[in-house]
C-alpha positions in Angstrom: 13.8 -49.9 26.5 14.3 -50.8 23.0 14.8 -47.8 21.2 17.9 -47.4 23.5 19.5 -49.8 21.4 20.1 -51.2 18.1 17.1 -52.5 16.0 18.7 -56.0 15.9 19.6 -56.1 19.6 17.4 -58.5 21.7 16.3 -57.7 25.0 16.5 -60.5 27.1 16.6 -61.7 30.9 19.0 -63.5 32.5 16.4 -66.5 32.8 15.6 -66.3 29.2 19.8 -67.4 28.5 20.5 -69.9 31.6 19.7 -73.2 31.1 20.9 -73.5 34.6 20.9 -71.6 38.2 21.7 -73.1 41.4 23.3 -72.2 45.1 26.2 -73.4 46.1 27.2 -76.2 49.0 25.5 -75.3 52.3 26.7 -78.3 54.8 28.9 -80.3 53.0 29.1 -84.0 53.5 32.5 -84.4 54.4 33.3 -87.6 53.4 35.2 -88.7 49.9 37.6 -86.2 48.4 38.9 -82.9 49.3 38.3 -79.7 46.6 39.2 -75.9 46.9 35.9 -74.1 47.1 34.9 -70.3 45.6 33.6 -68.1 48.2 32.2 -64.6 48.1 35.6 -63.1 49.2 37.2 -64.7 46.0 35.1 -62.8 43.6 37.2 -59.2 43.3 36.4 -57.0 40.4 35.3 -59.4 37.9 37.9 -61.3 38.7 38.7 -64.4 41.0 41.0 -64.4 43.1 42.2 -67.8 44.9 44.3 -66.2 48.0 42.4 -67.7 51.3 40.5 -70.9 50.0 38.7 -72.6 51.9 39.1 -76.5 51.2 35.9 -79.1 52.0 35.4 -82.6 51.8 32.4 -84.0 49.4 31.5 -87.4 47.7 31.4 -88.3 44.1 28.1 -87.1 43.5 27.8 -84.5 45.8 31.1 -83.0 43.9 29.5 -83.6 40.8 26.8 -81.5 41.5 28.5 -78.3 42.3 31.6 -78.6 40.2 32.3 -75.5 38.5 33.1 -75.6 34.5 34.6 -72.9 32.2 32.5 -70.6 31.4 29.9 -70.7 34.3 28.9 -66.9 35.8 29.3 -66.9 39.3 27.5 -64.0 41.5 27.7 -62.9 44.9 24.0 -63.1 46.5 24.7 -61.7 50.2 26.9 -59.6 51.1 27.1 -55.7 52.1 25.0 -53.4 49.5 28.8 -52.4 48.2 29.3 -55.9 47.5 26.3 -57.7 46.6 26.2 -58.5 43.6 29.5 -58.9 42.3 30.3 -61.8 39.5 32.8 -63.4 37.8 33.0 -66.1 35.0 35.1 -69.2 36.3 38.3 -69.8 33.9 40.5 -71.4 36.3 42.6 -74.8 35.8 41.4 -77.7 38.2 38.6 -79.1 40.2 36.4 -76.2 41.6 33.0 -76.2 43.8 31.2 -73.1 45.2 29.8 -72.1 48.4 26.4 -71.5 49.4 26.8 -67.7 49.1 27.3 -67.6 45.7 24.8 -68.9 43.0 25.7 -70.4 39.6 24.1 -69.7 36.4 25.1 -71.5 32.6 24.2 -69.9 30.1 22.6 -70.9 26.4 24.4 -71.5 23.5 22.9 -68.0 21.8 24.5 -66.0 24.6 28.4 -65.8 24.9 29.1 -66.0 28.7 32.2 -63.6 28.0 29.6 -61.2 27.1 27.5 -61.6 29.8 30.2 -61.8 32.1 31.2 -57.9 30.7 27.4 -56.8 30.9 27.4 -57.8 34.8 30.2 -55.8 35.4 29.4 -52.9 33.7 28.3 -49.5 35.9 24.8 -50.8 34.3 25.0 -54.0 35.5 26.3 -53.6 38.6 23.6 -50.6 39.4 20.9 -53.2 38.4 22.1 -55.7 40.5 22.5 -53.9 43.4 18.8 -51.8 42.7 17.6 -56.1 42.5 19.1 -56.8 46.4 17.4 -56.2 49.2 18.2 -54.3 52.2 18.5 -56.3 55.5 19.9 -55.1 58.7 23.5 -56.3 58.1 23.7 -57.5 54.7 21.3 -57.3 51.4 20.5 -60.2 49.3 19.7 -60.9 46.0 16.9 -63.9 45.3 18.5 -66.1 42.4 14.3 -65.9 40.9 14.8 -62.4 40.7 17.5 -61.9 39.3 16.0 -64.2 36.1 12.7 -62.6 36.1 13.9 -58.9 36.3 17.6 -58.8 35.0 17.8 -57.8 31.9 20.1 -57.6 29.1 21.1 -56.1 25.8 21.4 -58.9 23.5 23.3 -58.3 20.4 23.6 -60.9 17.3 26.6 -63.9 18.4 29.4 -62.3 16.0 28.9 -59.3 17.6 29.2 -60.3 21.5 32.2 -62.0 20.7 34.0 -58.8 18.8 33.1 -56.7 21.9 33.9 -59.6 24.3 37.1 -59.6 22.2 37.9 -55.6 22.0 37.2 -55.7 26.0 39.8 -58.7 26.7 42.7 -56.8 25.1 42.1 -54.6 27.8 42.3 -56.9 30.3 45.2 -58.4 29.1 46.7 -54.6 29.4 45.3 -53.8 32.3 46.8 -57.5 34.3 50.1 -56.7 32.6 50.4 -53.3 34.0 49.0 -54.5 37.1 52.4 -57.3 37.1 54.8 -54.7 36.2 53.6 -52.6 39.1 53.7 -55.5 41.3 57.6 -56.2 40.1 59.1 -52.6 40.4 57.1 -52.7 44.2 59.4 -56.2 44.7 62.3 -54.5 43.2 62.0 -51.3 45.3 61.5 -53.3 48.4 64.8 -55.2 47.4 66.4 -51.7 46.8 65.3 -50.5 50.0 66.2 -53.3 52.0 70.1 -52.9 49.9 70.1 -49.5 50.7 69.1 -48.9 54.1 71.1 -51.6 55.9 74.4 -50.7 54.3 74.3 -54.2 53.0 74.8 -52.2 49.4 76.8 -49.3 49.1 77.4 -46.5 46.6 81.1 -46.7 45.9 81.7 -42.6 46.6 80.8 -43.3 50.3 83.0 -45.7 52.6 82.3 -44.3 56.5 81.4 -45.7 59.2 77.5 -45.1 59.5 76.2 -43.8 62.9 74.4 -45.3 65.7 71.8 -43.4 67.0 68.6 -43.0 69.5 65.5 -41.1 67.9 65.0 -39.2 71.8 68.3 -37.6 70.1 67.0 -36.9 67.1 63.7 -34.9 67.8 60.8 -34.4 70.1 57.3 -35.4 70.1 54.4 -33.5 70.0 50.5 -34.6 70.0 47.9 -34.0 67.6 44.5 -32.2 68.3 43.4 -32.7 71.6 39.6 -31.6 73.1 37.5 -32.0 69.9 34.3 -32.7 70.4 32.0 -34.0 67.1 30.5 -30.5 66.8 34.2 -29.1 65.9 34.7 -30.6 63.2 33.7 -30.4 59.2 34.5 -26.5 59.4 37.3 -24.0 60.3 41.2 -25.1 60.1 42.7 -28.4 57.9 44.2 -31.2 59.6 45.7 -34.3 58.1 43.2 -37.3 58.5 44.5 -40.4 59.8 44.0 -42.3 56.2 46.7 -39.7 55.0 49.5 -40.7 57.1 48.1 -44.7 57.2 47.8 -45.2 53.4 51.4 -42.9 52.3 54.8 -42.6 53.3 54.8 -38.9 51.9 51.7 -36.7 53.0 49.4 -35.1 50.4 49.1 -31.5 51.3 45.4 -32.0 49.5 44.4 -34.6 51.9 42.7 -32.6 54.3 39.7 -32.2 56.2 38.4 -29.3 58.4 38.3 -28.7 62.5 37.3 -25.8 64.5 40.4 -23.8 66.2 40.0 -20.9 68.0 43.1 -17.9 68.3 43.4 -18.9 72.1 43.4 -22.5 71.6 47.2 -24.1 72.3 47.2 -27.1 69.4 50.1 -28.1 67.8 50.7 -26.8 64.0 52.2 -29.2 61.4 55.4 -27.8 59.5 58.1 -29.1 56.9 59.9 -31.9 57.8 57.5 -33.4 60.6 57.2 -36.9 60.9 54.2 -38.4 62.0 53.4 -41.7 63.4 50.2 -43.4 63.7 49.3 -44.3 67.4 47.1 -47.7 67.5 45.8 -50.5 64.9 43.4 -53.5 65.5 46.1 -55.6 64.5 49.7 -55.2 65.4 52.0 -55.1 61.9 49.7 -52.0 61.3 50.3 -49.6 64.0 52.9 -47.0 63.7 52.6 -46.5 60.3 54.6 -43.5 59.1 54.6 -40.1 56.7 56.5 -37.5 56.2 55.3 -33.7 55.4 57.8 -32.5 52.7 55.9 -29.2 51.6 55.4 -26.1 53.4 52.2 -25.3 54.9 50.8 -22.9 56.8 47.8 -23.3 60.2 47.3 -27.1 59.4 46.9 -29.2 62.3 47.3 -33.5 62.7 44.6 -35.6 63.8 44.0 -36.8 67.2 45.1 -40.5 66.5 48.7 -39.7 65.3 51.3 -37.5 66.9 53.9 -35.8 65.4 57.7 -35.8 65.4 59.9 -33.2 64.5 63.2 -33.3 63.8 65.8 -30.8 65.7 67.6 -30.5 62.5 68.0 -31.9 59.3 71.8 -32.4 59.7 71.6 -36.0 60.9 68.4 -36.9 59.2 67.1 -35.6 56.6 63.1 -36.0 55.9 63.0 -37.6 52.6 65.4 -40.5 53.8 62.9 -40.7 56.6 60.1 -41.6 54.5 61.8 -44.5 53.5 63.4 -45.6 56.9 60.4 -45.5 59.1 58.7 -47.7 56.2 61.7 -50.0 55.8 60.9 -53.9 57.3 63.8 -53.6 59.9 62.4 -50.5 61.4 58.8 -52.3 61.0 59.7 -54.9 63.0 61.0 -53.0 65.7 57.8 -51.2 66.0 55.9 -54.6 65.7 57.8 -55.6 68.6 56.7 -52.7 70.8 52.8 -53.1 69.5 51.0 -53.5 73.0 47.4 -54.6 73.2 45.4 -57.6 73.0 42.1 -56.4 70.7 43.7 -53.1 69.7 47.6 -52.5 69.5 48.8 -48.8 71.0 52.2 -47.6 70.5 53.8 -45.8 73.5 55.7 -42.5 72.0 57.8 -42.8 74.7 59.2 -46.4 74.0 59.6 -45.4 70.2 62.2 -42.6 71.2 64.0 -45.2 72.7 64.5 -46.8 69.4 67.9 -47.0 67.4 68.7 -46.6 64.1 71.6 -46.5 62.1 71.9 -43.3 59.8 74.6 -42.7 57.1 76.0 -39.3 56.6 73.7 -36.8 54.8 75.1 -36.8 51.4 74.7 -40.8 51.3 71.3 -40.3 52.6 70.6 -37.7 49.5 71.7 -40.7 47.3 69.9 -43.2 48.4 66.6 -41.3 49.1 67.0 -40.0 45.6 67.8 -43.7 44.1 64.2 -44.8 45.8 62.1 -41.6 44.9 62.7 -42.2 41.3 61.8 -46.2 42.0 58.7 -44.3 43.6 57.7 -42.4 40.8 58.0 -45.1 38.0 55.9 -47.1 40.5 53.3 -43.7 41.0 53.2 -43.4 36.7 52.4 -47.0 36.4 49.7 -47.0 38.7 48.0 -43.4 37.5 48.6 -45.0 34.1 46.6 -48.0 35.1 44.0 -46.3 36.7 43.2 -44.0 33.2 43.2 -47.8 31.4 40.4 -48.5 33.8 38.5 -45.3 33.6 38.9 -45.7 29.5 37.7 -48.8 29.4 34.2 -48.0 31.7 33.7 -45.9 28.8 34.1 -47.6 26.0 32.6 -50.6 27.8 29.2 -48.3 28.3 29.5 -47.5 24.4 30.0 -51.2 23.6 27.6 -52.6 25.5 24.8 -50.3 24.7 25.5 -50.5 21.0 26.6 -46.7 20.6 29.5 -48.3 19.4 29.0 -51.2 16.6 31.6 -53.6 16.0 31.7 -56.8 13.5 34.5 -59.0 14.1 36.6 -56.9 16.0 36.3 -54.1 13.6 34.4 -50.7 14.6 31.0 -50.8 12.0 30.3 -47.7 9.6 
């Protein structure tokens, strides 16, 4: 394993740098004072993330023991194989303990925990840790004794784990920005939306009255793919998946997958314009999501979950000022309201065509639809743009940390 990396490169395991390695609370005592506490589903990506803390009660010494400080590595030590494993190094303002599922390690004075905390969530790292867990019915673990013995890392000299710890915060610091700005055109679009689509803000070419109408008088319904069995499926004819319609308001034509359907068979074939709804959620703020097919396709089919609705004309409403109505939060809360279920939430097709919206004439609904598609797209370039920071940084991160790239104090070594 040496020759893979420089000459003055240590290899070392994690037990060889921690001067410390401990679970978290199991049972605490709860009595004394009350501190926010790190669990497994706080560790995201190499980063913490304190939405949902959990809060417990402990004494003095009790608290003292599993107090967090800067610079301690945190790792997740059961969990799912996709999620055992993950770590983070704790750089968060105020009193912090950990939970039982976690496991703390501090690190020597020779090894810079930013560097460490880089190395661990590396595509090496991360494959080690996950080769280290073992498999249990529901969950695999990872044994804290293990992961000292047979963990290992690439050491390299101090200045130099701080220069790469240094190049690879820069693009975090990129990466969290972008990930803001995205965050603040999404706010801003919402606002817009909102604006836009009750009237409440008006473009000052267009002064009418808008119109009240009921979506039975807008279109008909039609079902998706009806009397599949397993065996029909993963060959044939596309069909849009349920993810497609779930996770966008505009359908990607790519997003497809395949289903047996024979010339005699009488299923219903997607087409421009077609609006499609999905039909039941285990919670109820997630069922009746919508999308809207605006390209022309030819013997494509929707999937069994979802049903369809197509529009008589486009003279009333025009698709791509659907996309944004059926996802606006007025029209959300409408279908909330209808939601019906108790463990899983349906939505009855026939009570959503009783629904009513109010629709502006068409050219106001060009405007406006054309106002939010461009909010759309800055928001669609941010993230693509985000997503190639994160693919250029697994790169460089596998050249840094494997010494194919040497850097002294910032600077890329001859």
């Amino acid at each position: 394993m040496r020759n893979l990396y420089p000459a003055d490169w240590r290899i070392v395991t994690l037990g060889d740098i921690t001067t410390l390695s401990q679970y978290g609370i199991n049972s605490p005592s709860g009595e004394g004072s009350t501190y926010p506490m790190l669990r497994m589903n706080n560790i995201q990506s190499g980063s913490l993330d304190t939405k949902n803390l959990m809060y417990v009660e402990l004494g003095s010494d009790e608290f003292e023991k599993f107090r967090l400080y800067p610079d301690d590595i945190l790792i997740n030590r059961t969990n799912s194989l996709e999620l055992v494993g993950k770590s983070s190094i704790f750089r968060l303002s105020g009193d912090f303990v950990f939970a039982s599922y976690l496991v703390r390690f501090r690190l020597i004075d020779e090894a810079l925990p930013l560097y460490i905390h880089y190395y661990l969530n590396s595509e090496m790292g991360q494959q080690t840790l996950t080769s280290l867990a073992t498999k249990g019915v529901s969950q695999a673990n990872i044994n804290p004794t293990t992961l000292k013995k047979r963990f290992v890392i690439p050491l390299p000299p101090l200045p130099e784990q701080r220069a790469i710890a240094a190049i690879l915060s820069t693009w975090d610091e990129a990466l969290t920005l972008t990930k803001r700005l995205i965050d603040a055109l999404k706010r801003r679009k919402a606002a817009l939306m909102q604006l836009l689509l009750t009237g409440e803000v008006r473009f000052s070419e267009f002064d009418g009255a808008w119109e009240i109408v009921e979506l039975t008088d807008l279109g008909k319904t039609y079902a998706g793919l009806s009397g599949k069995s397993a065996n029909d499926f993963g060959k044939g004819k596309r069909y849009i998946p349920y993810m497609n319609i779930f996770s966008n308001s505009v359908i990607n034509p790519d997003w497809t997958q395949l289903v047996q359907v024979s010339e005699h068979e009488r299923q219903n074939q997607v087409q421009y314009g077609d609006i499609f709804f999905t039909t039941s959620s285990e919670t109820p703020d997630e069922v009746g999501m919508s999308a809207v097919l605006l390209n022309a396709v030819q013997d494509v089919y929707l999937n069994s979950f979802c049903f369809g609705f197509r529009l008589h004309n486009f003279e009333k409403l025009l698709p791509e000022y659907a996309r944004f109505l059926f996802r606006s939060k007025e029209f959300r809360q409408q279908i909330f309201a209808l939601a019906q279920g108790s463990t899983r939430y349906n939505l009855s097709k026939r009570e959503l065509m009783k629904m009513i919206v109010e629709l502006p004439n068409k050219n106001e609904q060009i405007k406006n639809a054309d106002v939010l598609s461009h909010a759309e797209i800055m928001i669609d370039s941010l993230v693509q743009h985000r997503g190639h920071l994160i693919t250029q940084k697994r790169g460089l991160m596998q050249q840094l940390l494997t010494g194919a790239i040497r850097v002294q104090g910032g600077e890329v070594a001859e």
